[in-house]
N, C-alpha and C positions, 0 to 999 in steps of 0.2 A: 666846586663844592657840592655837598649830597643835596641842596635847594635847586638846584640846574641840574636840570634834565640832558644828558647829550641827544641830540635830536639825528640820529643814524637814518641815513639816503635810506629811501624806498628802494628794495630789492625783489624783482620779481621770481627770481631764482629762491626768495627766501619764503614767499608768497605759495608760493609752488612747492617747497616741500613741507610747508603746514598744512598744506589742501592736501596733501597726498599720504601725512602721516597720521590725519582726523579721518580720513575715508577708507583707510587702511584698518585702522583702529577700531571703526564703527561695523564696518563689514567684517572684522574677524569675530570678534564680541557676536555678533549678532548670527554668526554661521552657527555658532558652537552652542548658543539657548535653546535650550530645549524646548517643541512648536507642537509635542506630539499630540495635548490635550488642552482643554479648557475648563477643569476642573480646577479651580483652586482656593480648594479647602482641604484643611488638615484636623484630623481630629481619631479620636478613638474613644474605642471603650471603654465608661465608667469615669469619665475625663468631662468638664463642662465644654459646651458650646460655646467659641473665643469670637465666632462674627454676629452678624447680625439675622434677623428671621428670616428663615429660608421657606420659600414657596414653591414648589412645584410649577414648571413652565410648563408642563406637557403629561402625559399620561405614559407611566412606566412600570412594568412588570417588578414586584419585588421580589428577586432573586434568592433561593434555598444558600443556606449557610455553605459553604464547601464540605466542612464534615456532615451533614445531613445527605448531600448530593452521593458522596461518597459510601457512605453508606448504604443509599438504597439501592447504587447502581451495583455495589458489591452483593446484594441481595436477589438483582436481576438477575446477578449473571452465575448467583448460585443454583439460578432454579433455568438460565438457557441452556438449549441443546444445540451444540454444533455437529456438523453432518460429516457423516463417513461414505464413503464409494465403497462399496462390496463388491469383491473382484470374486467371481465365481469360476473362475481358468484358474485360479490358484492351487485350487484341492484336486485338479484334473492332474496338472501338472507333477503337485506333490505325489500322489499316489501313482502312476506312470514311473516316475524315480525308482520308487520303493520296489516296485516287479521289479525293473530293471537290475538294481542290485542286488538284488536275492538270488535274480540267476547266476549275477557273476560271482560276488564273494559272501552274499548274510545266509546264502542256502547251507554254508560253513559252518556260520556262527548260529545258528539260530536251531534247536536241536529237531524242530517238527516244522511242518508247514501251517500247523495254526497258528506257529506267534505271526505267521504273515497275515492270516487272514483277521488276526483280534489289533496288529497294527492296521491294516488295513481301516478295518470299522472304529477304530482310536480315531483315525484322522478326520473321516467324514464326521465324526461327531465334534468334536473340538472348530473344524472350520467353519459348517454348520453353525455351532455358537455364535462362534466372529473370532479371530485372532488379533491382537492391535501390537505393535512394535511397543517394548519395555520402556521406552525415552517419552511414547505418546502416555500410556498408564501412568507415567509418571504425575504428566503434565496435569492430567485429568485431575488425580490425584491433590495436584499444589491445587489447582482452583475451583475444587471442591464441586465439580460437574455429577452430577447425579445419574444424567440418562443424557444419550446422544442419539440422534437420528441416520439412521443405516438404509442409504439409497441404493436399489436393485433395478435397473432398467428406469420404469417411471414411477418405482412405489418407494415412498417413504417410508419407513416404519421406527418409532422410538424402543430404545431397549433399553432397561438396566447396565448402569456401568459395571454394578457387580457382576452381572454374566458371564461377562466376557473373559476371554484369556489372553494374556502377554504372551509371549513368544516362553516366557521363562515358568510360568504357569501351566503354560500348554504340556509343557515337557515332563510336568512333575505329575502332570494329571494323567498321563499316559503311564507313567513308570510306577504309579500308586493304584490306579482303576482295578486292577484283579491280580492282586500277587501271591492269592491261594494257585491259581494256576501256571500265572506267567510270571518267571523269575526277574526281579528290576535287575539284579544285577546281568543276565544275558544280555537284559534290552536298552541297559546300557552301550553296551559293545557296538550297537545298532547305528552310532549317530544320528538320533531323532532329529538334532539340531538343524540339519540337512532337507527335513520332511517339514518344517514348522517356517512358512515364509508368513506375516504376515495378507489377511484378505481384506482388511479395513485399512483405507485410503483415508486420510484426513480431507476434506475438500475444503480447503480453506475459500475460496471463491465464495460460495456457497453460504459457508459460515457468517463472515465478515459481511455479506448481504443481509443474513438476518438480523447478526447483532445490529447494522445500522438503520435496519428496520425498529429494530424493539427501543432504541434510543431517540431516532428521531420523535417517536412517540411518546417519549420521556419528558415531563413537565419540571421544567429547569425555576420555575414559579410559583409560591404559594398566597399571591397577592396582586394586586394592585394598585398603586397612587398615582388618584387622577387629578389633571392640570388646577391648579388653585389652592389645595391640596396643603395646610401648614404642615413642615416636617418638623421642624425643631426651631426654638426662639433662642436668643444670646442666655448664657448661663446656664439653659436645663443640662442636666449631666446625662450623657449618650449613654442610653441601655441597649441591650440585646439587639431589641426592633429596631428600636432607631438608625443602631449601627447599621443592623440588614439594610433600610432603607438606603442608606446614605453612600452605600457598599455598591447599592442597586442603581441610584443615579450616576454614578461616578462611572462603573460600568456604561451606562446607557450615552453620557453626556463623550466618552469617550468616542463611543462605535458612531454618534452621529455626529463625532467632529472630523471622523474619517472620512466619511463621506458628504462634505461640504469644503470644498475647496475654497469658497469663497468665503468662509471664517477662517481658515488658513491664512490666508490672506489680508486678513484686518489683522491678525496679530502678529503676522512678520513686520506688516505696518506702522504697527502701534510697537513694537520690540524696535524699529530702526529711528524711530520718534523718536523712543524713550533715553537708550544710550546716545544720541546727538546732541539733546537735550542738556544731556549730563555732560559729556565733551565737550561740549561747546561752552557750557558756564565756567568748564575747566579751564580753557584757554585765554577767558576774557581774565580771570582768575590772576594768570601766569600776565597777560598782557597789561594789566591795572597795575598789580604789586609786584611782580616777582619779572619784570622786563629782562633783566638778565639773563634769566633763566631761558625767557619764550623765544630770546635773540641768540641763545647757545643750542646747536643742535644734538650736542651730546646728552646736556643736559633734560631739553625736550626728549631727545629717544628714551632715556630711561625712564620716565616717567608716564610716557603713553607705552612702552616695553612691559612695564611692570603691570600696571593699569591690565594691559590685555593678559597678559600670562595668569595672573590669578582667576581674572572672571572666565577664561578658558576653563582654568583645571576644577572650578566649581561648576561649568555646564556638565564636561564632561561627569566627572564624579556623578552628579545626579542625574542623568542620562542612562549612564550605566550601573548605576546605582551600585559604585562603585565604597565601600567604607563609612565613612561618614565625613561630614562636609569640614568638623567642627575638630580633625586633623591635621588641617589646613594650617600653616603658623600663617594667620592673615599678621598678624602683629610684625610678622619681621618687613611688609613692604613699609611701614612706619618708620620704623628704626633704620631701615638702609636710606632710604630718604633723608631721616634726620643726619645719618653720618655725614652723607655727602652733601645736603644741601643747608634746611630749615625745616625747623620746628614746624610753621606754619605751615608751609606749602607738604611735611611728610602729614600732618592732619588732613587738609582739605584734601589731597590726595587720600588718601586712607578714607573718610568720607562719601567720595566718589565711586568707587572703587566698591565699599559694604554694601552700598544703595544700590549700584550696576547686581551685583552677586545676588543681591536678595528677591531679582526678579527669576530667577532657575530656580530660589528654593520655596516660591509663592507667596512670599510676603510672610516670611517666620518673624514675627516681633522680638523673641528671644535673643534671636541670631545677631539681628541690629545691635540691643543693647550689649549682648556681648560682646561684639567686635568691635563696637566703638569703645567700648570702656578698658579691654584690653589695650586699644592702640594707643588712648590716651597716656595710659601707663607704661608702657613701649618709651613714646616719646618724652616723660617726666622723669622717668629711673634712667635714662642712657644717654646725656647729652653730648659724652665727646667716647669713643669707643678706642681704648688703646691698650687693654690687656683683656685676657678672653674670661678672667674672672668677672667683671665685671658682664659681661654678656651671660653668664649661668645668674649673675642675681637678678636679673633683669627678667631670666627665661622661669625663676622662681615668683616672681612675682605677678607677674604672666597669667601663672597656674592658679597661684591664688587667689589674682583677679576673677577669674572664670570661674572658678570655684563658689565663689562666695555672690556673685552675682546671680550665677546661676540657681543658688540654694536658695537664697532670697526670691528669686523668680518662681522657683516651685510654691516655697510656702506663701506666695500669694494667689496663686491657682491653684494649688490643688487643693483637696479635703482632708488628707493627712498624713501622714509619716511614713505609712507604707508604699504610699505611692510614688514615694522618690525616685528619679530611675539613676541608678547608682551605676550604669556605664556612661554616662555623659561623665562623668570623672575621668575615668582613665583616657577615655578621648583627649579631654584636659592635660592631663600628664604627656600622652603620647606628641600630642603640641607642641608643648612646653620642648620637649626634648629635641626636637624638628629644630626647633627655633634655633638650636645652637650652630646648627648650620649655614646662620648668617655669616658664621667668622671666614669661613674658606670663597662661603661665595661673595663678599667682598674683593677679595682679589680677583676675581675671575671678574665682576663689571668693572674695578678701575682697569685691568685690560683693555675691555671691548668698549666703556663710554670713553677714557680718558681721563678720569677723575683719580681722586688722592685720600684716601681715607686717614685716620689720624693712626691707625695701624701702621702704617705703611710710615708716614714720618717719625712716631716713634722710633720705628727701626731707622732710619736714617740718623736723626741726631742721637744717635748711638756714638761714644766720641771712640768707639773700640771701630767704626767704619773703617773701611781702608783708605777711603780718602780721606774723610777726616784725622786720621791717625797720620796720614804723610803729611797734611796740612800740618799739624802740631809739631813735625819732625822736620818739614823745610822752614817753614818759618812760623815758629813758635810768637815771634812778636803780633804778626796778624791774628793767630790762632787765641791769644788772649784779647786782644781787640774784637774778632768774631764770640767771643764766649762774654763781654760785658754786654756787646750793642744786642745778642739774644737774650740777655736779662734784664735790660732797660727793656726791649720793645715787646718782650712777653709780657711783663708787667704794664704796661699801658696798654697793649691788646687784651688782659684780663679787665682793668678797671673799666675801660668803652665799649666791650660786652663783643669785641672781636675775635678771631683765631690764634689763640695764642701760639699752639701747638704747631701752627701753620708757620707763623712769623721768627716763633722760636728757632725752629728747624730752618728757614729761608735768610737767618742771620749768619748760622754757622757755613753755609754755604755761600754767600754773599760774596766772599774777597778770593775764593778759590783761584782764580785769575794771577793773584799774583805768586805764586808760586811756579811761573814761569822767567819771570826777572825779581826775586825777591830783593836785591839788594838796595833796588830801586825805591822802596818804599821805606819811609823814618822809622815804621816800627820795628822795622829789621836791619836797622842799619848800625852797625855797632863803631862804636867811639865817633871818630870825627869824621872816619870815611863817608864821602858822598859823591858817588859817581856823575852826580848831572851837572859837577862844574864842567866837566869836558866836553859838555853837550850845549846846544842849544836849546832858545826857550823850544821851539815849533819840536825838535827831535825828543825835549824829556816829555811835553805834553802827551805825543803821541805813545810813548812808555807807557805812559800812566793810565791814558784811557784804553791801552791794548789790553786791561787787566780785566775788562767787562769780555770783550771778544775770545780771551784766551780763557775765561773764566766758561762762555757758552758752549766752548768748544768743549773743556773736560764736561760740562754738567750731560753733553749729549753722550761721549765718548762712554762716561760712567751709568748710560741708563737714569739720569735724574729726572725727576717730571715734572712737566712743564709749568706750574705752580711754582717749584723752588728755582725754575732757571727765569722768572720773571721777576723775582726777588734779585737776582744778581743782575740782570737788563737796567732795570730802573731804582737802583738804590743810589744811583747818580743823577737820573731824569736826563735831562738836556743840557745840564748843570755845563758851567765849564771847568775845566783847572786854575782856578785863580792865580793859585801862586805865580805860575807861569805865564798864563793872561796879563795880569798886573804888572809882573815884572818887564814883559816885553815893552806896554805901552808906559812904563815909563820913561823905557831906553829908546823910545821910538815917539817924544813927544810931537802931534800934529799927523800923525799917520793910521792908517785903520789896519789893524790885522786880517788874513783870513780865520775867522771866528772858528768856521767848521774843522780846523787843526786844532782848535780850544776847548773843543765842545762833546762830551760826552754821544755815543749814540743811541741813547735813549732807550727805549719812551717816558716819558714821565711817569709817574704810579698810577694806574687805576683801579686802585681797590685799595680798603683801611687798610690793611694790611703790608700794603706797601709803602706807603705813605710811613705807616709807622715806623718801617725800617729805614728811610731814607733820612728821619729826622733822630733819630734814637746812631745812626752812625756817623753823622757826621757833630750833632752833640756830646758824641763820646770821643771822637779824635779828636776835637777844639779844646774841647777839655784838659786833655793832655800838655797843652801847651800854656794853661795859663801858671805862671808865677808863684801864686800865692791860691790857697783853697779857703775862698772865705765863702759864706754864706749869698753875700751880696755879689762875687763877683761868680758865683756858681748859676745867680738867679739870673744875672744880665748876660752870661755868655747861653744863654739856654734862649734866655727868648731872642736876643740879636740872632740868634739861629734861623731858628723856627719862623721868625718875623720875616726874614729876609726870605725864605724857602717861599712863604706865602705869597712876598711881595712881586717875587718873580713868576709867579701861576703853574709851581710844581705841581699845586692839589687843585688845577681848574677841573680835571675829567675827571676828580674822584669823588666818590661817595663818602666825604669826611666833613663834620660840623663845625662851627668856629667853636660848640663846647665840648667836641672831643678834640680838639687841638689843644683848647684851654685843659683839657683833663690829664693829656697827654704831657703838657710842661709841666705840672702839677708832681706827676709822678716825678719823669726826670729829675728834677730838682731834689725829692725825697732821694733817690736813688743814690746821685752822684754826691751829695752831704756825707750820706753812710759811708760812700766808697771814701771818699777824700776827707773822711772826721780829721780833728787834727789828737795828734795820740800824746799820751803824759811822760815826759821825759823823764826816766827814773834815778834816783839820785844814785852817789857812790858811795860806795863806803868807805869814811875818812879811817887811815889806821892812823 
């Protein structure tokens, strides 16, 4: 009974994979927390201060706003000179060309030999200037450079950037300089394009050295706070300065946690402390009340599985500062918990779990009461999941949990209405929505743990199955035998706060077996025919208990899972076949049978749930055979049942009370009254 503990042998193979699934756990957790800073506070502008008075440990520069910074370095660099190389070979070059072709073909095109000599003196004047490539004028142009520095052997000299010519400039200024004398259209014909190579060299080297001169000297600082130093007390609301300040430690607290290894190191510390902490109170948790669970290793992997995948995708996320945290459906580790396991245990789990998460995101106080008040409600609106409407009201109320917690949370921090921040809603929605994708990934962990959600038996006791449907079709007699004993044992699995849905489904399943020798069994056996007079006791015995083995056999053959093929195992326990037992030893008085040709192969039930089917079927085929349906003789065949079930220690290893036993005949009794009322015979009518 559930007061007796079974007391299960020390295993150190079992020892061994809880040390290795807690140090697993605690080392993944702990890889993925983010270690980069020791800053942690959160706050912003025009928002009150949520901790407590903050003092200056040390003396820190208070850093220019980024738009000020901005600004003035846009200012610097509208008034710096970057340096050009003047190439003085260019114009020797260009004009050597120009002779050249005029001997061979412009002496053609060109009607005198002054347009050579006013090209000529075109060029030396224009290069003289300076020429710069059209893509550099460009540049100069976007960034607003005024004057550039034009290096000649060892002299610097600054120029006007208007002075100069582009390649495309140069060309117009040549073809415009005297067109009283020289016609632009001849000198066209000329290809100047050819004469006009750039003499200004970008020297970027050069450049980049001075900008990093003119910045290094750039005061990134227009303050101050030295060690002792109050910055701000709980409640004052963050102005401008303040904020700089705070912008400026944070900055500072980071750069010199860089460079201290050995604070690195008190908080990986203090980080492998904290999650062991919390796993380890998890486990005494699991080993106090939930033993079943901490001695099931399927059941333990999903639950330190779950545990680390969340607090992963919450390091990572704010690491990479990846969306927002509050995307997250933390609510659905609740509710897959609840499917598969307990209320309790998907709480404390869920608990664990907020509290690990909340050290990546510094201790947000919001976040906490969010998550908990969602999960709470996760676990109150979903108690048994078996159609996917029921998961959207769940995912609907969810949303408006967060909602409404949330809003309440502002209007007590903040100052007023406009400071609501009206995207933490949609975040809210976008959750909510996430959420529904509990329904698919259900199936994918009863896969990979083993477990059976109440999705998953709905569909089974579906009576349109196909094994159900050929059970109904070979032997209809069991098939309504299996359809009372799941309506008796659902109904007292509801009343003692058990799995209905569970037992439901594990009733209709239960006799599957005999649909291998149906004729063998009373419910199927029509008129007077009865094959086991031909037989012996030892030969029908074994019949009859072949209907558990041939029953195991289709539940595997058909994919059934291991939940409803335990219902068919021990819906008999150790039990023997009386009829047959009984009969032999009376034909055999003074002799002992071999018991084990008698005897069911068990195991007896260990869980309510079985328990409940093994007394709800065979109270319901006893039934059958009484005589007359009275009140009194419905009440006495129910408990000589059940009494005797007890008496033989079918329910030693199970977790069932003497007052869910007593709650259990209770129903029975209701049940089979209804089914066996006696009905009002109606008269005839006399002609």
């Amino acid at each position: 009974m559930s007061n007796i503990r079974s007391n299960n042998p020390f295993s150190y193979r079992d020892l061994i994979y809880k040390a290795l699934i807690f140090v697993c756990t605690v080392t993944v957790i702990v890889y993925f927390l983010p270690r980069d800073n020791s800053f942690n506070y959160q706050f912003d502008i025009n928002k009150p201060w949520k901790y407590g008075q903050l003092i200056a440990t040390f003396d820190f520069p208070i850093y220019k706003d980024e738009s000020v910074v901005k600004h003035e370095q846009d200012s610097i660099l509208s008034t710096f000179q970057p340096f050009y190389q003047l190439d003085t070979n260019t114009v020797k070059v260009a004009v050597s060309k120009l002779r050249n072709d005029y001997q061979d073909h412009l002496k053609k095109i060109l009607p005198s030999a002054s347009y050579l000599y006013y090209l000529e003196k075109m060029l030396y004047r224009v290069y003289q200037t300076g020429i710069i490539s059209t893509e550099e004028a460009g540049r100069l142009k976007q960034d607003s450079t005024r004057s550039i520095v034009i290096v000649e052997s060892k002299l610097a000299n600054p120029k006007d950037v208007s002075l100069l010519f582009s390649t495309k400039e140069a060309y117009t200024f040549i073809l415009g300089a005297d067109t009283i004398h020289f016609s632009p259209e001849i000198l066209r014909h000329c290809s100047l394009n050819e004469y006009l190579i750039p003499n200004l060299i970008f020297d970027k080297h050069r450049t980049e050295t001075a900008k990093k001169e003119v910045f290094d000297n750039y005061s990134w600082a227009n303050g101050m706070v030295l060690s002792g130093q109050k910055i701000i007390d709980r409640g004052e609301i963050i102005n401008q300065e303040t904020y700089n300040i705070l912008k400026s430690l944070k900055k500072e607290s980071l750069q010199s946690n860089e460079s201290i290894i050995g604070q690195k190191r008190l908080v990986l510390f203090g980080q492998i402390l904290f999650i062991a902490i919390f796993m380890l109170f998890f486990m005494l948790y699991l080993d106090l009340f939930r033993k079943d669970y901490y001695g099931n290793k399927g059941s333990l992997s999903l639950l330190f599985a779950l545990i680390m995948v969340y607090c992963v995708i919450t390091s990572l996320m704010v690491s990479n500062h990846l969306f927002n945290v509050y995307v997250i459906p933390y609510a659905m580790l609740p509710l897959i918990i609840r499917v598969f396991l307990d209320s309790r245990t998907a709480f404390i789990t869920h608990v664990i779990t907020i509290l690990i998460c909340s050290v990546s995101l510094r201790f947000p106080h919001e976040f906490i009461l969010l998550q908990l008040s969602a999960g709470l409600v996760a676990i109150f609106s979903l108690r048994e999941l078996s159609q996917r409407s029921q998961l959207i009201r769940t995912a609907i109320l969810i949303i408006v949990t967060y909602a409404a917690v949330y809003f309440s949370f502002e209007l007590i921090t903040e100052n007023s209405l406009s400071q609501l921040n009206a995207s933490m809603y949609i975040y809210f929605i976008v959750n909510g929505v996430l959420l529904l994708f509990a329904y698919p990934l259900l199936f994918l962990l009863e896969k990979i743990f083993g477990f059976t959600s109440n999705v998953t038996l709905v569909e089974l006791s579906n009576i349109n199955n196909p094994l159900l449907r050929r059970l109904s079709e070979t032997v209809p007699g069991t098939f309504q035998h299996s359809l009372q004993v799941a309506n008796l044992a659902a109904e007292a699995a509801n009343r003692i706060g058990a799995k209905s849905q569970l037992v439901r489904t594990g009733a209709l399943y239960h006799d599957i077996g005999k649909m291998v020798d149906p004729i063998f069994f009373t419910e199927n056996q029509i008129g007077s025919v009865n094959p086991h007079k031909n037989l012996s006791y030892e030969q029908s015995a074994q019949i009859i208990i072949s209907h558990i083995t041939e029953g195991l056999k289709m539940a595997e053959k058909n994919n059934l899972p291991k939940v409803i093929k335990d219902f068919i195992s021990t819906h008999h326990g150790r039990g023997k076949t009386k009829y047959f037992y009984i009969s032999w030893k009376n034909e055999h008085p003074g002799e002992e049978p071999d018991e084990e040709i008698f005897t069911y192969p068990g195991p007896n039930p260990f869980t309510r749930e079985t328990a409940i089917l093994m007394m709800a079927d065979a109270v319901e085929a006893t039934s059958r055979s009484l005589s007359e349906f009275t009140e009194e003789s419905i009440n006495n065949i129910v408990d000589k049942i059940i009494d005797s079930q007890m008496d033989e220690g079918f329910f030693r290893e199970c977790p069932i009370t003497f007052r869910d036993i007593a709650v259990i005949k209770g129903v029975f009794k209701e049940k089979l009254k209804t089914i066996y009322h006696t009905r009002i015979s109606y008269p005839e009518l006399k002609k």
